[in-house]
Structure formats: structure tokens, C-alpha cells
TORGUSE-129315 format. One record per residue (C-alpha): x, y, z; residue in one letter. Coordinates in nm, 3 decimals, always signed. Example, Ala and Ser with C-alpha at 12.3 -4.5 7.8 and 13.67 -1.06 7.14 Angstrom:
TORGUSE-129315
(site (+1.230; -0.450; +0.780); 'a');
(site (+1.367; -0.106; +0.714); 's');
This chain:
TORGUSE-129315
(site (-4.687; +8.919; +5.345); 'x');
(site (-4.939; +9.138; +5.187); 'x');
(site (-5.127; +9.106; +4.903); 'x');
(site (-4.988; +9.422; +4.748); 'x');
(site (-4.644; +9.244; +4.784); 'x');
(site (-4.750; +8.932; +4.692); 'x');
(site (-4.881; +9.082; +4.368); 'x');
(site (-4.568; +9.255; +4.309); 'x');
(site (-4.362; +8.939; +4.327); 'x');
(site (-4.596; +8.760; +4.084); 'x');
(site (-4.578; +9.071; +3.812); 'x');
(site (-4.229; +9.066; +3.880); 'x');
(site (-4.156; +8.670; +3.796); 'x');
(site (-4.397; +8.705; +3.535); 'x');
(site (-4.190; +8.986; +3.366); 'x');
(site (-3.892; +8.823; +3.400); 'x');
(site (-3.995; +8.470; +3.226); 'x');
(site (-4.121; +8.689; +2.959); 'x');
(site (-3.762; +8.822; +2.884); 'x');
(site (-3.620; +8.497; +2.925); 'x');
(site (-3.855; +8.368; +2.648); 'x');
(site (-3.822; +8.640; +2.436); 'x');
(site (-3.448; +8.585; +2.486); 'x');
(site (-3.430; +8.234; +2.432); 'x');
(site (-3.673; +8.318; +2.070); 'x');
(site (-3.422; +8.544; +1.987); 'x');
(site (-3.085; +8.313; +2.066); 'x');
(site (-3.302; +8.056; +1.853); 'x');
(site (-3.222; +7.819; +2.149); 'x');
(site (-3.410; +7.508; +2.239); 'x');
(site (-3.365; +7.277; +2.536); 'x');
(site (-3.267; +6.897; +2.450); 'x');
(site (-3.400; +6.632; +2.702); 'x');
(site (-3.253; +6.288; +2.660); 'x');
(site (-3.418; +6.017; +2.871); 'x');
(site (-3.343; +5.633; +2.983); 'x');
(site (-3.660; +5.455; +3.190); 'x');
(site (-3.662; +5.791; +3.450); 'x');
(site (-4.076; +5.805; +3.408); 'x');
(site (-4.054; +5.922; +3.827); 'x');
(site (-3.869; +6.250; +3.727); 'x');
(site (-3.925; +6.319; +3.369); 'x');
(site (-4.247; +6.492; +3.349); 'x');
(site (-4.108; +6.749; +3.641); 'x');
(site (-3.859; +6.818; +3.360); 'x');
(site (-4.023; +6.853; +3.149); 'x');
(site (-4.307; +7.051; +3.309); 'x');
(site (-4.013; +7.351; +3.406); 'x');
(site (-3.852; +7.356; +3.089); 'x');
(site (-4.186; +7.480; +2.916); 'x');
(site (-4.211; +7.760; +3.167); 'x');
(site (-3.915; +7.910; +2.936); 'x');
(site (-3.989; +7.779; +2.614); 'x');
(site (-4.204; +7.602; +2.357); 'x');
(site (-3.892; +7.448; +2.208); 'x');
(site (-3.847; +7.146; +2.410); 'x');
(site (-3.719; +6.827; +2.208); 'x');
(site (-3.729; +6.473; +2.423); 'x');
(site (-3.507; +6.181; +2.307); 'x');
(site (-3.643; +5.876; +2.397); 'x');
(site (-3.368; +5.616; +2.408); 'x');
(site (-3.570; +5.265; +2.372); 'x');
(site (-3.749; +5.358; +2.755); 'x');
(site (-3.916; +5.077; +2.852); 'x');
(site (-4.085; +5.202; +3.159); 'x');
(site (-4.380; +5.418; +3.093); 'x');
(site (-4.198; +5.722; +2.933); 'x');
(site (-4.426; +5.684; +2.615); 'x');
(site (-4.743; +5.739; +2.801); 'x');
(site (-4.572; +6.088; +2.947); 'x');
(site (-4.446; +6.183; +2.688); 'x');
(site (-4.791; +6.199; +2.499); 'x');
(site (-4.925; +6.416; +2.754); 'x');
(site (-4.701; +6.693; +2.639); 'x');
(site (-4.843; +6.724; +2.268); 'x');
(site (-4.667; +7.082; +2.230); 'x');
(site (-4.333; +6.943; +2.254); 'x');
(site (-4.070; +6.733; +2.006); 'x');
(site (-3.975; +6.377; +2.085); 'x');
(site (-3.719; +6.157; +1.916); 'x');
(site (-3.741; +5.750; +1.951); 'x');
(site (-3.477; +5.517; +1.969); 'x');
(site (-3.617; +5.166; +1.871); 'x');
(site (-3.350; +5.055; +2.121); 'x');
(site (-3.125; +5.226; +2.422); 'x');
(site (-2.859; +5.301; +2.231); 'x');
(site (-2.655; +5.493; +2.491); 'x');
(site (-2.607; +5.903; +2.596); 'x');
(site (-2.401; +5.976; +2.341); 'x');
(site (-2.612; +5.859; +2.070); 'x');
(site (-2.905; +6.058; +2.203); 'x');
(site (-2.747; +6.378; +2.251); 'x');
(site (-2.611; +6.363; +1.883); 'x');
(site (-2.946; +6.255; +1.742); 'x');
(site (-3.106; +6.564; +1.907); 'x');
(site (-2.807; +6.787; +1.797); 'x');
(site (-2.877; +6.658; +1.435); 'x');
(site (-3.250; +6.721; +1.431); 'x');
(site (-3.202; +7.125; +1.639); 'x');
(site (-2.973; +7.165; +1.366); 'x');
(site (-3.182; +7.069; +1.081); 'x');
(site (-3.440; +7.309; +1.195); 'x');
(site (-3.285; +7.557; +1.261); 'x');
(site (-3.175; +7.631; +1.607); 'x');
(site (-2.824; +7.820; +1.691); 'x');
(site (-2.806; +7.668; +2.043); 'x');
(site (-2.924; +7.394; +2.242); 'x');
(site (-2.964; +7.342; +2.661); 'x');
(site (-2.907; +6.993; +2.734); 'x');
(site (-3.033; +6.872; +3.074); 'x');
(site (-3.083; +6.539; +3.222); 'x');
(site (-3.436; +6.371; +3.331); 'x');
(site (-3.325; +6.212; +3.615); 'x');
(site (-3.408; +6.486; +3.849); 'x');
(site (-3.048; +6.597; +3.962); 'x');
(site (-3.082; +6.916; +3.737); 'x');
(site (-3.365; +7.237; +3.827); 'x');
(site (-3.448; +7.421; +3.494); 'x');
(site (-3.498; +7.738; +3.699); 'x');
(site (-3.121; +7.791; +3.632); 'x');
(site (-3.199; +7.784; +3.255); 'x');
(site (-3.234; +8.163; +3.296); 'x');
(site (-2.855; +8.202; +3.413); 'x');
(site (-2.756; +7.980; +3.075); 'x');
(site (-2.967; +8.245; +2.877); 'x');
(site (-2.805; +8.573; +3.033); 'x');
(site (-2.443; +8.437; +2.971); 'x');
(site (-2.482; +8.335; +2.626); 'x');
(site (-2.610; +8.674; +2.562); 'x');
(site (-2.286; +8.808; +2.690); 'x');
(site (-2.041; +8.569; +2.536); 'x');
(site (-2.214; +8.443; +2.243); 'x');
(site (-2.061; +8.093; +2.035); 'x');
(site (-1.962; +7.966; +2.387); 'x');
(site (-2.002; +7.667; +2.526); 'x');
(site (-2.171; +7.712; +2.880); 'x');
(site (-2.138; +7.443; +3.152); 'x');
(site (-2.313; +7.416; +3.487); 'x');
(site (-2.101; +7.351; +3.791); 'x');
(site (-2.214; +7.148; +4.031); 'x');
(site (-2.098; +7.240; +4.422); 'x');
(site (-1.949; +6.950; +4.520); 'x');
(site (-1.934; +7.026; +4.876); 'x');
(site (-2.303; +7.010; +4.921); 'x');
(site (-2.451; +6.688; +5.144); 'x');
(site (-2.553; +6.372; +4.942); 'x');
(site (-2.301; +6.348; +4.728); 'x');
(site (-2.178; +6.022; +4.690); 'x');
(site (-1.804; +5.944; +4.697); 'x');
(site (-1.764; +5.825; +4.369); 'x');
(site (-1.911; +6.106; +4.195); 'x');
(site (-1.638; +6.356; +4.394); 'x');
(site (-1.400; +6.097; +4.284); 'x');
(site (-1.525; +6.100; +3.896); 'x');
(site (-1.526; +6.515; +3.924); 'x');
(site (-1.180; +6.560; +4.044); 'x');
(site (-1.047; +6.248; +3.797); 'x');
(site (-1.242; +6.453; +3.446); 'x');
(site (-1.115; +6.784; +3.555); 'x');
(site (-0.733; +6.668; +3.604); 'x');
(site (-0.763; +6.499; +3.269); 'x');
(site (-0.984; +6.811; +3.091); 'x');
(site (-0.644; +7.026; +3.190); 'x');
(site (-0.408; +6.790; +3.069); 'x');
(site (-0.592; +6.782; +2.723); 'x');
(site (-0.692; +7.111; +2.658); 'x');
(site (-0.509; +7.352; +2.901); 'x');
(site (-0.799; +7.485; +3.062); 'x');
(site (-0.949; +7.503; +3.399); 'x');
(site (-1.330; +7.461; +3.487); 'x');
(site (-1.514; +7.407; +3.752); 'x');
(site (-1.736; +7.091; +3.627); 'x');
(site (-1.680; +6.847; +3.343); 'x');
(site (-1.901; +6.568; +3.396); 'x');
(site (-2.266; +6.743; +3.381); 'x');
(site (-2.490; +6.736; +3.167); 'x');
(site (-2.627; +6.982; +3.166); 'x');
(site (-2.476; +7.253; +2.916); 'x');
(site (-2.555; +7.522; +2.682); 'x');
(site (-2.399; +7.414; +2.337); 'x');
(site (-2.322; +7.607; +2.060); 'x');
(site (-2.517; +7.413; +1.733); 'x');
(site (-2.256; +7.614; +1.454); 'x');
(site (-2.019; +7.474; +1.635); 'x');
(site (-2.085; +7.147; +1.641); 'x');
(site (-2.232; +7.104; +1.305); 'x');
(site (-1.845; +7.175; +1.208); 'x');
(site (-1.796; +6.820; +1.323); 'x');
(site (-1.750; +6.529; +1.064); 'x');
(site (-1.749; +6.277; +1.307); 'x');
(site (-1.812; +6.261; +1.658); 'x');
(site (-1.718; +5.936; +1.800); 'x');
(site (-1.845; +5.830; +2.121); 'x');
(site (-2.234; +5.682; +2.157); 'x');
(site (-2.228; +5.669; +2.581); 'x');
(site (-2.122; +5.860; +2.845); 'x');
(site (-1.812; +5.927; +2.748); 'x');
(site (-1.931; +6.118; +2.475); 'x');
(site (-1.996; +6.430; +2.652); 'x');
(site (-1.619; +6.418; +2.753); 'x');
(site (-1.508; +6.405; +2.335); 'x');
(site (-1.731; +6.692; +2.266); 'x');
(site (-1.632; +6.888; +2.510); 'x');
(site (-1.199; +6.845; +2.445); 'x');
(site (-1.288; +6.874; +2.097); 'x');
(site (-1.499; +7.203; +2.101); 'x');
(site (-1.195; +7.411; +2.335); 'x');
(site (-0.982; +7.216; +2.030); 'x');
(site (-1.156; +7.458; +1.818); 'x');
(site (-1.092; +7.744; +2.019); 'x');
(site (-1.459; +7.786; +2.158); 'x');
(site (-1.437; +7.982; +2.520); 'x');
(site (-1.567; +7.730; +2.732); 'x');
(site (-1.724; +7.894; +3.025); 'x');
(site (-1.861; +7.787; +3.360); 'x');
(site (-2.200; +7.880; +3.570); 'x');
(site (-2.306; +7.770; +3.903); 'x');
(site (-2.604; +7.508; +3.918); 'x');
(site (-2.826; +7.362; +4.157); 'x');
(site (-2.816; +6.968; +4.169); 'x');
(site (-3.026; +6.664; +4.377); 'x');
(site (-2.925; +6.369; +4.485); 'x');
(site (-3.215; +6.143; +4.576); 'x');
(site (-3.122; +5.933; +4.888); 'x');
(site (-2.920; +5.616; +4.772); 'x');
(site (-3.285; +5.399; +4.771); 'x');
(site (-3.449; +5.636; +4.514); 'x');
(site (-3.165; +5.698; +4.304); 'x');
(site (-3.166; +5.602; +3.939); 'x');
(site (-2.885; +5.591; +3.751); 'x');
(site (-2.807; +5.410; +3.411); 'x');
(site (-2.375; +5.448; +3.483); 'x');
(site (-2.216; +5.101; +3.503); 'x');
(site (-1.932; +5.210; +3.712); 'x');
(site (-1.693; +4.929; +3.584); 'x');
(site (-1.767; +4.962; +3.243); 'x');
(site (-1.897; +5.303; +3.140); 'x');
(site (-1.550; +5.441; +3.391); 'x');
(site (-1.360; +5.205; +3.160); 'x');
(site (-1.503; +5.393; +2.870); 'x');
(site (-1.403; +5.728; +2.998); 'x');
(site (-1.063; +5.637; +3.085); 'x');
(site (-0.994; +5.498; +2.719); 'x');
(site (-1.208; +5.838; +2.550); 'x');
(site (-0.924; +6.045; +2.776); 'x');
(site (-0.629; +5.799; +2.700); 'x');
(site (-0.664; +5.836; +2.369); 'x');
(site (-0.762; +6.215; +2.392); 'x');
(site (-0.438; +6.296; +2.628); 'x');
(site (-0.206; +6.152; +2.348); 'x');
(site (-0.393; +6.355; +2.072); 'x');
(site (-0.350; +6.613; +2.251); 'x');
(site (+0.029; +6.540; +2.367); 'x');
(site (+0.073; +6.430; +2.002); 'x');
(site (-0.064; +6.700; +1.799); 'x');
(site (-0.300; +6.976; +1.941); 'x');
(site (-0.147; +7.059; +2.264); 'x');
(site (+0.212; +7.185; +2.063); 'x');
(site (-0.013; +7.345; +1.761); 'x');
(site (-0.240; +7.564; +1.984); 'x');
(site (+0.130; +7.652; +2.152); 'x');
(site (+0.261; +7.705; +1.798); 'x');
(site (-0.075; +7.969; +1.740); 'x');
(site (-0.038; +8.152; +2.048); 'x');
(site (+0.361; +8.194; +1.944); 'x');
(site (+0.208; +8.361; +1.588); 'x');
(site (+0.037; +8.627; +1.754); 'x');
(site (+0.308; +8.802; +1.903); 'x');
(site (+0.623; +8.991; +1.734); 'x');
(site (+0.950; +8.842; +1.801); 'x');
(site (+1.069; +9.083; +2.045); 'x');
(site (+0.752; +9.019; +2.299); 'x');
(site (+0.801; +8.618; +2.250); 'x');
(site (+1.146; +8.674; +2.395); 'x');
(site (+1.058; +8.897; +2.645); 'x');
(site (+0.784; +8.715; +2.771); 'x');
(site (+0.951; +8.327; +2.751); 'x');
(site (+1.287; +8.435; +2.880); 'x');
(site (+1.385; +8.759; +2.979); 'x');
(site (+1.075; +8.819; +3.191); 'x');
(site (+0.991; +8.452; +3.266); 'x');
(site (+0.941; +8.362; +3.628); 'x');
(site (+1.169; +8.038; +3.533); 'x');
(site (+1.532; +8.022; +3.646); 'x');
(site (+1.804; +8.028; +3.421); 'x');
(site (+1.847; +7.693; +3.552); 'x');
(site (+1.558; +7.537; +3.401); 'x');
(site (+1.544; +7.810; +3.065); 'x');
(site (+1.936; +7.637; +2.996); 'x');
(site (+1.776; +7.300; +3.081); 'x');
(site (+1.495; +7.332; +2.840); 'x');
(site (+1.765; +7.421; +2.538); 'x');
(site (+1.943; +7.134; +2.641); 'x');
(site (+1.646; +6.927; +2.636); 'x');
(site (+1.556; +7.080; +2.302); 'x');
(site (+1.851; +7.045; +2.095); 'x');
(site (+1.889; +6.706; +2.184); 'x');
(site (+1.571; +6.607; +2.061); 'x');
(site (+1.626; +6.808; +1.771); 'x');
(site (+1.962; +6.622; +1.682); 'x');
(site (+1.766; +6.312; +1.686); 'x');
(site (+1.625; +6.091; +1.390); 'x');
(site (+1.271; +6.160; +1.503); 'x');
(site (+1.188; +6.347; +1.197); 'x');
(site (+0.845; +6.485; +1.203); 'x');
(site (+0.827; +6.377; +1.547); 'x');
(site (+1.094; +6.610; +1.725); 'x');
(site (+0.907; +6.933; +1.790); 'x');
(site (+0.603; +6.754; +1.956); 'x');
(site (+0.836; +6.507; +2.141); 'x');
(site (+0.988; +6.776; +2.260); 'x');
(site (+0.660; +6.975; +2.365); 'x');
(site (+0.593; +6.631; +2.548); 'x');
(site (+0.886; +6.631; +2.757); 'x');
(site (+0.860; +7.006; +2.813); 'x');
(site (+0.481; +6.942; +2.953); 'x');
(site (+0.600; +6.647; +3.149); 'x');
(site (+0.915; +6.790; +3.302); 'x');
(site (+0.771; +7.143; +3.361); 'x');
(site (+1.053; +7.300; +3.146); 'x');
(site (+1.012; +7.605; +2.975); 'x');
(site (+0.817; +7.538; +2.623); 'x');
(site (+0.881; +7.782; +2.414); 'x');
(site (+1.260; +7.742; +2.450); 'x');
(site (+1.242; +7.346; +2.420); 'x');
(site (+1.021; +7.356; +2.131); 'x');
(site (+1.266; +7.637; +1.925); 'x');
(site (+1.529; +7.479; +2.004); 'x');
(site (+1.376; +7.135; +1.844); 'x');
(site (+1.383; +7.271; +1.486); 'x');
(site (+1.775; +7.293; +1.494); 'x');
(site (+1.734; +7.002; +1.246); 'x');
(site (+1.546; +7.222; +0.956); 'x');
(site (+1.704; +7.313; +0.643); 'x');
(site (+1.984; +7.481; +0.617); 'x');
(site (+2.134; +7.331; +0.914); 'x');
(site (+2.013; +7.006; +0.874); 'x');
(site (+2.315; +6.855; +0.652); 'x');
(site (+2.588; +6.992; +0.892); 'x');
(site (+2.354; +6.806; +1.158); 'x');
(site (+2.375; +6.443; +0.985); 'x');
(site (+2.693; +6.491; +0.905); 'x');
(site (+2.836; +6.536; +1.212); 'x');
(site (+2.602; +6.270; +1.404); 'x');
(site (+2.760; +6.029; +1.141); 'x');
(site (+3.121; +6.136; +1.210); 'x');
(site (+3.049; +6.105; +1.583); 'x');
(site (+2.938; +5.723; +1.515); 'x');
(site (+3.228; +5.628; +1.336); 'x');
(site (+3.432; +5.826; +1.611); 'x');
(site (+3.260; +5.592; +1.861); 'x');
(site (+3.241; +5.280; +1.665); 'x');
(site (+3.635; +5.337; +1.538); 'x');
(site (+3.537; +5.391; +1.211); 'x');
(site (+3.685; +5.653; +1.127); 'x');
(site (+3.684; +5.865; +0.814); 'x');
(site (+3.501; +6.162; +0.665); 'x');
(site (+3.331; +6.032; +0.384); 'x');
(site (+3.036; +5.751; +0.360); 'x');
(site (+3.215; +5.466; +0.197); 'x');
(site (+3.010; +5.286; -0.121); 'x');
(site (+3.282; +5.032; -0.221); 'x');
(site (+3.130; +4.752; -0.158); 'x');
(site (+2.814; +4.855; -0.329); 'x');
(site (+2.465; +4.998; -0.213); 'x');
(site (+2.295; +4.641; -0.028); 'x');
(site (+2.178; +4.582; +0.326); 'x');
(site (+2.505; +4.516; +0.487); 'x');
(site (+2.629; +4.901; +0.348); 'x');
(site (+2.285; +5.023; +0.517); 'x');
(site (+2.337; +4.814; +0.857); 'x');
(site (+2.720; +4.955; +0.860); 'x');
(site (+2.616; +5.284; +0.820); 'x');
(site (+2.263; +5.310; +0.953); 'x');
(site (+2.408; +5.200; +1.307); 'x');
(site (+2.731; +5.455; +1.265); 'x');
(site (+2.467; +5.761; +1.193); 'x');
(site (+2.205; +5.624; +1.483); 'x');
(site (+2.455; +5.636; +1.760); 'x');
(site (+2.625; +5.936; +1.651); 'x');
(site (+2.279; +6.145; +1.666); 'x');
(site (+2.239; +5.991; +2.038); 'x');
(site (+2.576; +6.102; +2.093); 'x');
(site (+2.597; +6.443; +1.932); 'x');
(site (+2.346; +6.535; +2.029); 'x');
(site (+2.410; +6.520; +2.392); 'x');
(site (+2.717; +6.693; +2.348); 'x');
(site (+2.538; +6.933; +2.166); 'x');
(site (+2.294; +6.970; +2.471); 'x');
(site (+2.580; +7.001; +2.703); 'x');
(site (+2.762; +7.281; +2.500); 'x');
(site (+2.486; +7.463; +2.386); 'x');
(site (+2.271; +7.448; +2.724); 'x');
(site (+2.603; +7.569; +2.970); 'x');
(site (+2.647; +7.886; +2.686); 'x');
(site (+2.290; +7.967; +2.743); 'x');
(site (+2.323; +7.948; +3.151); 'x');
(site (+2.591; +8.212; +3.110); 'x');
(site (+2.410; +8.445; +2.847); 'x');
(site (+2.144; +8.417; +3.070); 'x');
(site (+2.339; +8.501; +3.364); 'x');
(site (+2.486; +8.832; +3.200); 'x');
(site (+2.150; +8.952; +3.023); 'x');
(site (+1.934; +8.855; +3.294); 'x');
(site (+2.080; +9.024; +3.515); 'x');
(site (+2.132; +9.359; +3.317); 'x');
(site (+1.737; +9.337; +3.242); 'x');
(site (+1.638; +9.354; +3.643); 'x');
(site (+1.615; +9.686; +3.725); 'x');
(site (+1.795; +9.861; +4.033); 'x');
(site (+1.610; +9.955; +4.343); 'x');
């Protein structure tokens, strides 16, 4: 190489941190470092994160190695001290709290422990500049040698579990290190977790909010098995994950899964819902009839409150058509709803023997008249509504079979 060349390459690198800086000044970005006893790795860090920027803020979470003494060789930089390790989670949100109170729009987080290279902080920068309020994750390639089993195993477990919660695909859900968006997360009233499975609750409740979350390749190390460090108790900190994405999954079964559905449904007329869901849907008429079915019967029963994200449930479970199970849910609203306990209750007293049209109060408003007719009106709901399904689902099959058909155009 000549020196000519060599000289270019330098100017060149040279220019380019210089927009990255001037980038990161004008994003209003800093880079959040929290640390755990990882004084073999952390000044490296460190030491590659100030190439970028002066805005480099250190949580120390109780270290009781020699962290302190590093960190006062780096006078130009922030650090945060926990009295006490107090956990990931509680580190991340302390530095969130303090970027926020001075100012900062977005924060890099990346680990100490060496597995992360801020030379890729530059590819962070450039896609925040092109999809700004995002939430930018590095993906790890998890093909690469060195990787232990467990980690694969963790990766494929958090993505599986990401989709089930939010609807969305990524690449990586379990590193650390991230591009967040502070006006975002200030939004927050509470955030939860104080360990590892912290960064899995901020991340299912951001895309709750509707912030793109986006993906970028990373670099990553993994120190042979004898000079690895890590601070994850595999029995207990997995333990904490799995509850953080029980309890996540049902929230998002429950509630937020069938009201981002309900959103999506508001932004299109009528007449492209239809099109879209039915006439053009690559689902049989089979499994559109099925899903009506499935919908009206939950409708019919005395779930109130509960029947449109039941049915969402069953639709996600089952793989039916949700847009059709969920409409056909709200059968019980007003003005139909009447008609529907009516009948249910004149199916019970068909079942039961009972008889009659009317709900009898002769022998006075107690607990027995509630039992008598509580029990008639519960199993004629179970059993309308079947019927109902039955009817209403084989009508459907053969609309479906004449419009269907009409709609696919001749070759």
C-alpha cells in the first residue's frame, strides 16, 4: 500500500466519523452503557463509543470488581451508581430517566461485556435518519461459530413469542444492543420489569404503541467458554422471561392483539374490508363458513364483554379467518341482543321441558327463581347458539359458493 493510499483511507475515515458525530449532535442521541463487574471489557467500550460521541452515559450497577477505578479514567463521560446490583432492567431505565431529563431524543444501548463492536453505531445512526421515532435493533447472525446452544435456543424461543404478542417478525429480540426512541418511552407510566426480562416488556410494549420496529445487522463475540462472563442465571432469569411473555401473550390475546385488528379494520371503507377478508381472501370457503360459525357461537354466548376477544383468540389459535369470526361475535349488540336472550332462554326450557314463552315470577323474585331460570337461559345460549352456528355457517358456504365463484374471472 502506498502512502498516498494510505493517506486517502485515513482522510476518508476521518470524514466519515465527522458526519457520524455531527449526525448523532443533530439526532440529540447519546449511547447508554450499563455495566455488571465486566472491568476486562468495559474500557474497550467505552474507548469506541467516544470515537462517535461525547455523550456517553455509564450505569454502574453496584460493580464490585474494579469498574470504579475505569470509570474515573474517562472524566469526559456520565456515570450513574447503583449502591447495589439491582438488575438490567433497572439500569437501562435509570439511564433512560436521566437521557431524558437532559434532553436527549434517542439513546444507543450496548452491553460492556464485549459481545457488541461500536463500529456498527454508524449503521444505527444512518437508519434512524431514514425512519426517524423507530426503534432500531441489531441482529445478531446466529449461524456464526461460538455460539453456544442455549443462546440459539433463547433466540428462536423470544422471536416465536415476540410474533405471538405483537404480530411482527424480526430478526433478533434478545440483544441489547438497540437504538431507542426517548419520546417514546417517556410515554410510559410504568415499566415493570428490573432484569433481563425487561428488555423483552419494552420492546412488546413499544410495537403496542405502534412504533416501526426495525432490524440491522450487527457484529457479535463470543469469548471462548473459559473467558466468558455472563451475569444470566439460566434457571432463574429464563424463568423470568417465560412469566414477562406469559403474561404478555395473554395481554396481548386478551386485549391488544383484537384492538390493533379492530384499528387496521377502521382504516379501510367497507367495500375494501370485504373484498380483502372474503371475496379476495386466499382462505377457502371452507374455513371463511367455519370462522362465522365459530363467531356466532361465541357471540350467542353469556361472555359479555368477553365475546369479541374470545373469539379473536380462537380465530388466532385455529387459523380461521379473523375478520369474519370477530364480526360475526357482535351478533349479541343492541338491537339484536333481546331476540338473542330470548330465544337462548326458550331453547333451555325446550331442553329442560320447561316449556313456555314467558319468564314465570309466581313464586316471587329469590334464589331458587334465579337458579330455575339462570340454568334454563345458560344452556339455551350453549344450545342456540350452536344451532345458530350450524344454520348460519352452511348459508354462508353456499353464498360463498355462488359469489365466489362469479368474482373469479374467466381465462
Amino acid at each position: 500500500m502506498s502512502y498516498k493510499t494510505a493517506f486517502t483511507d485515513v482522510f476518508l475515515l476521518m470524514n466519515d466519523l465527522t458526519l457520524i458525530r455531527e449526525k448523532i449532535i443533530d439526532l440529540h442521541c447519546c449511547i447508554l452503557i450499563p455495566t455488571y463487574n465486566n472491568d476486562r471489557t468495559l474500557a474497550k467500550i467505552i474507548q469506541g463509543a467516544l470515537l462517535y460521541t461525547h455523550e456517553v452515559i455509564v450505569i454502574n450497577d453496584g460493580s464490585t470488581d474494579t469498574t470504579l477505578q475505569i470509570l474515573a479514567a474517562f472524566p469526559q463521560i456520565q456515570v450513574l451508581n447503583n449502591p447495589t446490583n439491582r438488575g438490567k432492567g433497572d439500569a437501562l431505565q435509570k439511564g433512560f430517566a436521566f437521557a431524558i431529563e437532559k434532553g436527549f431524543q434517542y439513546a444507543i444501548t450496548i452491553d460492556s461485556d464485549g459481545q457488541h463492536f461500536p463500529e456498527d453505531i454508524p449503521a444505527f445512526i444512518n437508519m434512524i435518519g431514514q425512519h426517524p421515532d423507530s426503534l432500531i435493533v441489531g441482529a445478531r447472525n446466529m449461524k456464526q461459530e461460538g455460539i453456544p446452544g442455549t443462546s440459539n435456543f433463547g433466540h428462536r424461543f423470544s422471536k416465536f413469542w415476540f410474533k405471538v404478542e405483537t404480530g411482527i417478525s424480526i430478526a433478533d429480540v434478545q440483544t441489547g444492543y438497540r437504538l431507542y426512541p426517548l419520546n417514546e418511552i417517556k410515554r410510559f407510566k410504568h415499566l415493570y420489569s428490573k432484569k433481563f426480562e425487561f428488555e423483552v416488556e419494552i420492546m412488546v410494549r413499544l410495537a403496542w404503541r405502534d412504533v416501526r420496529i426495525l432490524s440491522i445487522p450487527i457484529k457479535v463475540y463470543y469469548a471462548p467458554a473459559e473467558e466468558r462472563v455472563s451475569h444470566f442465571r439460566k434457571f432463574r432469569d429464563f424463568t423470568r422471561v417465560s412469566i414477562m411473555n406469559t403474561t404478555l401473550v395473554l395481554l396481548a390475546l386478551l386485549w391488544f392483539r383484537p384492538l390493533f385488528f379492530l384499528k387496521s379494520l377502521r382504516k379501510k371503507s367497507f367495500r375494501e374490508v370485504i373484498d380483502e377478508y372474503i371475496i379476495n381472501s386466499e382462505d377457502s370457503n371452507s374455513k371463511i363458513s367455519l370462522s362465522m360459525a365459530v363467531g356466532m357461537f361465541t357471540g350467542v354466548l353469556p361472555i359479555w364483554g368477553w365475546q369479541m376477544v374470545t373469539a379473536f383468540g380462537i380465530a388466532h389459535f385455529f387459523r380461521l379467518n379473523k375478520f369474519v369470526t370477530v364480526l360475526a361475535s357482535n351478533i349479541s349488540l343492541p338491537p339484536i341482543l333481546p331476540v338473542i336472550l330470548y330465544l337462548s332462554y326458550l331453547t333451555g326450557g325446550w331442553i329442560l321441558g320447561a316449556g313456555g314463552t314467558s319468564v314465570e315470577y309466581s313464586s316471587g323474585f329469590g334464589l331458587q327463581w334465579i337458579k330455575d331460570n339462570l340454568i334454563q337461559y345458560l344452556l339455551g345460549s350453549v344450545i342456540f347458539g350452536f344451532i345458530l352456528a350450524v344454520v348460519v355457517g352452511s348459508l354462508t358456504y353456499l353464498i360463498l359458493r355462488i359469489f365466489r365463484q362469479k368474482a373469479i374471472p374467466v381465462k
